[in-house]
C-alpha positions in Angstrom: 21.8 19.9 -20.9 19.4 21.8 -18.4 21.3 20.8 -15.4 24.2 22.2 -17.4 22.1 25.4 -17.8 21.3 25.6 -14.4 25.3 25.7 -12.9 25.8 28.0 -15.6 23.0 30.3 -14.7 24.7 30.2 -10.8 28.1 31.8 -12.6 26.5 34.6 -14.6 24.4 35.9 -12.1 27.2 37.0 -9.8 28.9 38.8 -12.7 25.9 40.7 -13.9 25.3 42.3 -9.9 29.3 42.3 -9.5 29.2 40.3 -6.5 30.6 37.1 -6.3 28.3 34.0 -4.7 29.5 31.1 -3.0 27.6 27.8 -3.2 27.8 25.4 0.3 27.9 21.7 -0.9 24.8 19.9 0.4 26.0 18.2 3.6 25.8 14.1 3.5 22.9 12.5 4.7 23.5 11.4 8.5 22.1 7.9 9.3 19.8 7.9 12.4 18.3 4.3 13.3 17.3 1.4 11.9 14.4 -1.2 12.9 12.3 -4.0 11.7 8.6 -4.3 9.8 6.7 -7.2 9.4 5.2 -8.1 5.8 1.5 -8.9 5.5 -0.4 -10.4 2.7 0.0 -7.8 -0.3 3.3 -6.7 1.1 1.8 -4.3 3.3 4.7 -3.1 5.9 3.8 -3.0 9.5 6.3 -1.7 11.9 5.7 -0.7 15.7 6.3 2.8 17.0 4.7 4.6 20.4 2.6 7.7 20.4 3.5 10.9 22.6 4.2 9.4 26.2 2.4 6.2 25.8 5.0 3.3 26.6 3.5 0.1 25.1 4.1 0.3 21.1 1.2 0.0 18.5 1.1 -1.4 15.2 1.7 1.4 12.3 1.3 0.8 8.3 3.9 2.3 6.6 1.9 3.8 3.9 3.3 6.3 0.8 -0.6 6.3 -0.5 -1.6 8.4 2.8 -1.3 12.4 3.1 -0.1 12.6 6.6 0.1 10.5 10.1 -3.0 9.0 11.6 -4.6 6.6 14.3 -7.0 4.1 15.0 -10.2 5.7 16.9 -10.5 3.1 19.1 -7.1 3.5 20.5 -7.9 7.0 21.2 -11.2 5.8 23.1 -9.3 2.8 24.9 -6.1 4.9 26.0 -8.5 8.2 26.5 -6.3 10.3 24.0 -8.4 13.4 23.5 -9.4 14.2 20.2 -10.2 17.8 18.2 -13.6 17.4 15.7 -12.5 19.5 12.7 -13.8 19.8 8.8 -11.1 18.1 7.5 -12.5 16.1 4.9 -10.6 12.5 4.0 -11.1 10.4 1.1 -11.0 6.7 1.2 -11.2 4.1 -1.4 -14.8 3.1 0.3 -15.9 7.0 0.3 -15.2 10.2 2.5 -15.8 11.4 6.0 -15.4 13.8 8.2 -12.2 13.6 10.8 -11.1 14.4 14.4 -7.6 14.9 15.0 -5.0 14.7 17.6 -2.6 17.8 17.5 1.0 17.8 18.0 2.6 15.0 19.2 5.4 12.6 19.0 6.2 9.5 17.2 8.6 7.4 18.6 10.7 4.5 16.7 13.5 3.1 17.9 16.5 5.3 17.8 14.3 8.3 16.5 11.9 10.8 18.3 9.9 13.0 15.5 7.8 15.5 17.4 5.1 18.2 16.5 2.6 15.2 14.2 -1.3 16.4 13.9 -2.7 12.2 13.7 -5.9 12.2 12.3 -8.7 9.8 14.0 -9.8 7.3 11.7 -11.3 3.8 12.3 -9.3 0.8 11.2 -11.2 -1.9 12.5 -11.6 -3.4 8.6 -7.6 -3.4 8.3 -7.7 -5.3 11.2 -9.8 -8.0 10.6 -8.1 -8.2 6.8 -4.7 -9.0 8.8 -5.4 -10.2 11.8 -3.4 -8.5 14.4 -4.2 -5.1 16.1 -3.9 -2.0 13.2 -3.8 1.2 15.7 -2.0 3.6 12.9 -0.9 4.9 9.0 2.0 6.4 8.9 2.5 8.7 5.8 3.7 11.9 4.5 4.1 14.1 7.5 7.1 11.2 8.4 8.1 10.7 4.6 8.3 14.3 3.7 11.3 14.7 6.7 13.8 12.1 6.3 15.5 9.9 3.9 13.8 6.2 4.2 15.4 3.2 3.1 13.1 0.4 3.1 14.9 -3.4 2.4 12.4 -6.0 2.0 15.0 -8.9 1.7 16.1 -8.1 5.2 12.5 -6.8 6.4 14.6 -3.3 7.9 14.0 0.6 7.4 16.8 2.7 7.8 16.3 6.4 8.5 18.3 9.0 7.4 18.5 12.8 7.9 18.4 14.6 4.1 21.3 15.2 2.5 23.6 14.5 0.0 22.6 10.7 -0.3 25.0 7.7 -2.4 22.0 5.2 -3.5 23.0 2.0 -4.3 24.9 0.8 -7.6 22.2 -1.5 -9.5 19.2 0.3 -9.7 17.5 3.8 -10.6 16.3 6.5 -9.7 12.8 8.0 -10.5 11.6 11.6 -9.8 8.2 11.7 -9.7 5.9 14.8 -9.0 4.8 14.9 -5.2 1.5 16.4 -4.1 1.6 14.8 -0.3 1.6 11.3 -2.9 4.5 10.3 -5.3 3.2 10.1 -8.5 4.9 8.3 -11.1 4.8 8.3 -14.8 4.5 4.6 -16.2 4.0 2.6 -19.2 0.8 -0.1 -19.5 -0.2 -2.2 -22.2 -2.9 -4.5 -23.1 -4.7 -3.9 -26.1 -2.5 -0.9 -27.0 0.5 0.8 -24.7 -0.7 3.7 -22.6 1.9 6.1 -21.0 0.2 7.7 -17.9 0.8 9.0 -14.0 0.3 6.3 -11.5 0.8 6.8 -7.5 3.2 4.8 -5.9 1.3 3.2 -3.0 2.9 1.3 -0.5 0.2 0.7 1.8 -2.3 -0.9 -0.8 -1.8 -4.9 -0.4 -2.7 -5.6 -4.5 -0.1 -5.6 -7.9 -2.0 -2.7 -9.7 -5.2 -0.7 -9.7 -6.6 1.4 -12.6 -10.6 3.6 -12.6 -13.0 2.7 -14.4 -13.2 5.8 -16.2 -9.1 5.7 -17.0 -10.2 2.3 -18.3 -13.1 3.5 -20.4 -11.3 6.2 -22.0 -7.7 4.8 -22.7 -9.7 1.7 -24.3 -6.4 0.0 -23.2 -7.8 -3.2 -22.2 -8.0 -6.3 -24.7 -11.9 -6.5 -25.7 -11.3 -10.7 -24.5 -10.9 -9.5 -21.1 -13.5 -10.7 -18.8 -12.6 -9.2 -15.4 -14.1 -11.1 -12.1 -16.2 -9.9 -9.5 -13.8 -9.9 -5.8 -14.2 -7.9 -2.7 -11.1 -5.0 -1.5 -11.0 -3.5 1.7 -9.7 -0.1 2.5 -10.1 3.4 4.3 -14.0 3.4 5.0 -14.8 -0.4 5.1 -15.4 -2.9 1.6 -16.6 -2.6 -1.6 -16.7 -4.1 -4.9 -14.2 -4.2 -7.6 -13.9 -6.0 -11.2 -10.5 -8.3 -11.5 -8.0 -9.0 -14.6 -4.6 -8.7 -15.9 -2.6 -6.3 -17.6 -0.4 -7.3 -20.3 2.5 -5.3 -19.1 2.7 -2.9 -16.6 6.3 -0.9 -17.0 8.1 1.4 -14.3 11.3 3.1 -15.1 13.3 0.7 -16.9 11.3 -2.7 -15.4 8.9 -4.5 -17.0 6.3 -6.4 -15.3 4.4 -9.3 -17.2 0.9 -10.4 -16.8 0.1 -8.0 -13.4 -3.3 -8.7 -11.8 -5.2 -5.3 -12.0 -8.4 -4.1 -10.0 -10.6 -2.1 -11.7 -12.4 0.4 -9.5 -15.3 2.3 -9.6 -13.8 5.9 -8.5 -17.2 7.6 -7.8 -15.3 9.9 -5.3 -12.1 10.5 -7.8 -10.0 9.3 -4.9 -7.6 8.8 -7.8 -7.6 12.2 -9.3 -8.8 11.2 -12.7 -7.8 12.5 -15.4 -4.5 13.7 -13.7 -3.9 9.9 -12.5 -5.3 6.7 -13.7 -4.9 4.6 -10.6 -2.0 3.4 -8.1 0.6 0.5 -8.6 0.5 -1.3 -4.6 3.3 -3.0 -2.9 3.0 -6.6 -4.3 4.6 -4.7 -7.1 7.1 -2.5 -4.8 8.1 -5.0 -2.5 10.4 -6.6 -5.5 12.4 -3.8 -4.9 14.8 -2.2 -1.8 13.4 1.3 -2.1 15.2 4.7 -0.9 12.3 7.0 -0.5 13.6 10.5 -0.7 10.7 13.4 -0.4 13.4 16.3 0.9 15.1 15.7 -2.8 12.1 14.3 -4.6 13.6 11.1 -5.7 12.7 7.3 -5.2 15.6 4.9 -5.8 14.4 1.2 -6.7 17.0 -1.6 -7.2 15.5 -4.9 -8.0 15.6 -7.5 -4.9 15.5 -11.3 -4.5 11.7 -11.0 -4.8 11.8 -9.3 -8.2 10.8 -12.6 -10.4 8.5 -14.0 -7.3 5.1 -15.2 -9.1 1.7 -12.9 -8.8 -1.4 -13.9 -7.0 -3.4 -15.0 -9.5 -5.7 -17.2 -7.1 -9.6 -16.8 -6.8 -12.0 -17.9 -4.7 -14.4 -15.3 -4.2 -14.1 -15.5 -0.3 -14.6 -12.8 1.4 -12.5 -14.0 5.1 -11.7 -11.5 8.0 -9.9 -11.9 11.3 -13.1 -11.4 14.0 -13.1 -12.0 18.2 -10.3 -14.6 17.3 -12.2 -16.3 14.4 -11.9 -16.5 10.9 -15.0 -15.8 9.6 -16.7 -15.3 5.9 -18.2 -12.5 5.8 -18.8 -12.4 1.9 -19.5 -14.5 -0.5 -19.1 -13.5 -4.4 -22.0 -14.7 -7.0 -21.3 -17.5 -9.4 -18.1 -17.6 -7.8 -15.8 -21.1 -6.5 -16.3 -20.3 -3.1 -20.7 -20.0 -3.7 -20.1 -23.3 -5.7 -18.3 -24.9 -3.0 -21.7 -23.9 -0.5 -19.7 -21.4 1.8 -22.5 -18.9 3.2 -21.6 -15.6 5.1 -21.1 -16.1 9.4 -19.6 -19.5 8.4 -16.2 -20.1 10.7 -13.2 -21.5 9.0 -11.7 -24.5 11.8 -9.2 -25.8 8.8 -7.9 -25.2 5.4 -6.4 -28.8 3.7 -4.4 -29.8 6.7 -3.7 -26.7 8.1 -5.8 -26.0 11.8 -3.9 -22.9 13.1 -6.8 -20.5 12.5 -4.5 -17.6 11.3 -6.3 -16.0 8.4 -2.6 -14.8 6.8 -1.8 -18.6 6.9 -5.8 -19.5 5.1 -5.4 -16.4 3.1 -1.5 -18.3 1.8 -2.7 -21.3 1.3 -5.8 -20.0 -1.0 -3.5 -17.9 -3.3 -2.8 -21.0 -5.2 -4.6 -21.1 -8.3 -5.9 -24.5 -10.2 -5.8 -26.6 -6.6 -8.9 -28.0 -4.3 -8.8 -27.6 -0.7 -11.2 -29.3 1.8 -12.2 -26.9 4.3 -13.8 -27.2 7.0 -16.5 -24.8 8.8 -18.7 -24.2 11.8 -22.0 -23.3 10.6 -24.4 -23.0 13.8 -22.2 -25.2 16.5 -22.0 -27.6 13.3 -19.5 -28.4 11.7 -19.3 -29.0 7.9 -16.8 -29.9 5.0 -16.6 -28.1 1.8 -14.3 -28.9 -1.0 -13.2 -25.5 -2.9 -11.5 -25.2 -6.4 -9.0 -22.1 -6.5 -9.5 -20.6 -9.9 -6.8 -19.2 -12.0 -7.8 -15.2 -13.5 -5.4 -15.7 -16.5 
């Protein structure tokens, strides 16, 4: 009925000023290029584009939870990219700090050029170690907000699109959520009672779902049994602690999502603009669609992908394990947890998990999302080296 209202407002106006208006059809979106990402542990998307006139590529996360474009500072100190101190303020989910930027420059992907991008400087070293390969970039908003993306994660490809007039795909829906630089969506959750609030959509955080403490506090939506875990995140600013549980059901446009692992942070910046949102939903849940993000028309298209019943993480260990000079490494060890059980202590190298010797943390970091199983791992603690047997625990 109001989009009725609308057209009909179009024909009345003319009358009333005795002119006659004629509308131009929106022309069709025109397809530009498409390319290939790579999946990390979370579903974080990684896709390789080169900066200004630079011809090797770097390594970009494509990341809806970030307000613009930005890069790594250490590739503006290796490559000598100059850098503008401003104060522009960021907020991370490990606190805020002040940023330099890099002023209008290019982007280039394959098959597409996008020029006049202000990068901000930010260090990524954390990210990193978390995944193992080289993180020189986030790619957000200030690319998002000009073309029509179509992200298909059964095929790992992005096509890019100019706007337009834009046919989604038959078999799935659209949403319309507000946009500040962030989509934010309104979902359904329910534990101990249902709970209809706004939600970002966050493609660059690597987890199911993640809610404040305070939107936790004052919704009282959790069950009272509910005994979240202690575990370690990483993010914008370095690591910090957050609690651990499950959500009944989490619910976004007509899908319905069962038994979601949820963090449970402690916002003490209101990086997630409580009350006006209560948290994020991350790309272990959005990767179980193929996604059309369209920011020129304010519309995200989900249809439900071959990933859409894959199983949640539900492992914990309590081991804290980053990527460092080649090495996996511990770096934190959570109280009273399997892995403090098991007698891992931080610096302690991991040479093998169950049979597997490759010392790729993605590969350890696989392997250890398999709740209610024991692995014999072996470390290096001190040129010595040492077997530990650790019980994955379950958090339902």
């Amino acid at each position: 009925m109001r989009y009725c209202l609308i057209i009909l407002g179009f024909f009345i106006l003319p009358v009333c000023s005795r002119g006659q208006e004629i509308l131009s059809p929106q022309p069709e979106a025109e397809y530009i290029t498409s390319f290939p990402f790579k999946q990390y542990s979370g579903g974080v998307m990684v896709l390789k584009a080169c900066f200004g006139n630079l011809k090797d590529s770097l390594n970009f996360i494509l990341d809806t939870g970030s307000g613009g474009i930005s890069l790594d500072s250490s590739v503006c100190a290796e490559l000598e990219i100059p850098t503008v101190q401003t104060d522009t303020i960021i907020t991370g989910i490990a606190g805020m700090r002040r940023v330099h930027f890099v002023f209008d420059k290019s982007l280039k992907l394959p098959g597409l050029t996008t020029d006049h991008l202000n990068f901000h400087v930010n260090d990524y070293s954390i990210l990193t170690s978390v995944y193992g390969e080289k993180i020189d970039g986030i790619i957000g908003y200030s690319f998002f907000s000009r073309y029509i993306v179509n992200v298909d994660f059964d095929s790992l490809r992005i096509d890019v699109y100019k706007p337009g007039r834009f046919d989604y795909p038959r078999g799935g829906t659209i949403l319309h959520p507000m946009f500040t630089s962030l989509p934010i969506q309104f979902m359904q959750v329910k534990d101990r009672k249902k709970f209809p609030f706004n939600f970002y959509l966050d493609t660059g955080a690597g987890l199911c779902f993640l809610m404040s403490e305070r939107f936790v506090a004052d919704s009282a939506v959790l069950k009272k049994k509910r005994k979240p875990l202690i575990t370690q995140a990483e993010g914008m600013g370095g690591m910090l602690k957050m609690r651990l549980t499950v959500i009944k059901d989490v619910k976004i446009g007509p899908y319905h999502f069962r038994m979601v692992p949820t963090y449970l942070y402690d916002d003490e910046n209101n990086l997630t603009s409580y009350p006006f949102t209560g948290g994020l939903m991350g790309n272990d849940i959005l990767r179980r669609f193929n996604i059309v993000f369209n920011y020129p028309q304010r519309e995200i298209h989900l249809r439900p992908n071959s990933h859409f019943e894959d199983l949640f993480d539900y492992a914990y260990t309590g081991l804290g394990i980053y990527a460092i000079d080649n090495k996996v490494v511990v770096v934190d060890v959570i109280e009273k947890s399997p892995a403090e059980k098991a007698g891992f202590q931080a610096g302690d190298e991991l040479v093998s998990v169950g049979n597997n010797l490759s010392g790729n943390i993605q590969q350890y970091k696989n392997l250890l999302q398999t709740p209610n199983t024991s692995f014999k791992v072996i470390v290096r603690r001190k040129a010595r080296l040492m077997e530990l047997n650790l019980h994955v625990k379950s958090i339902l």
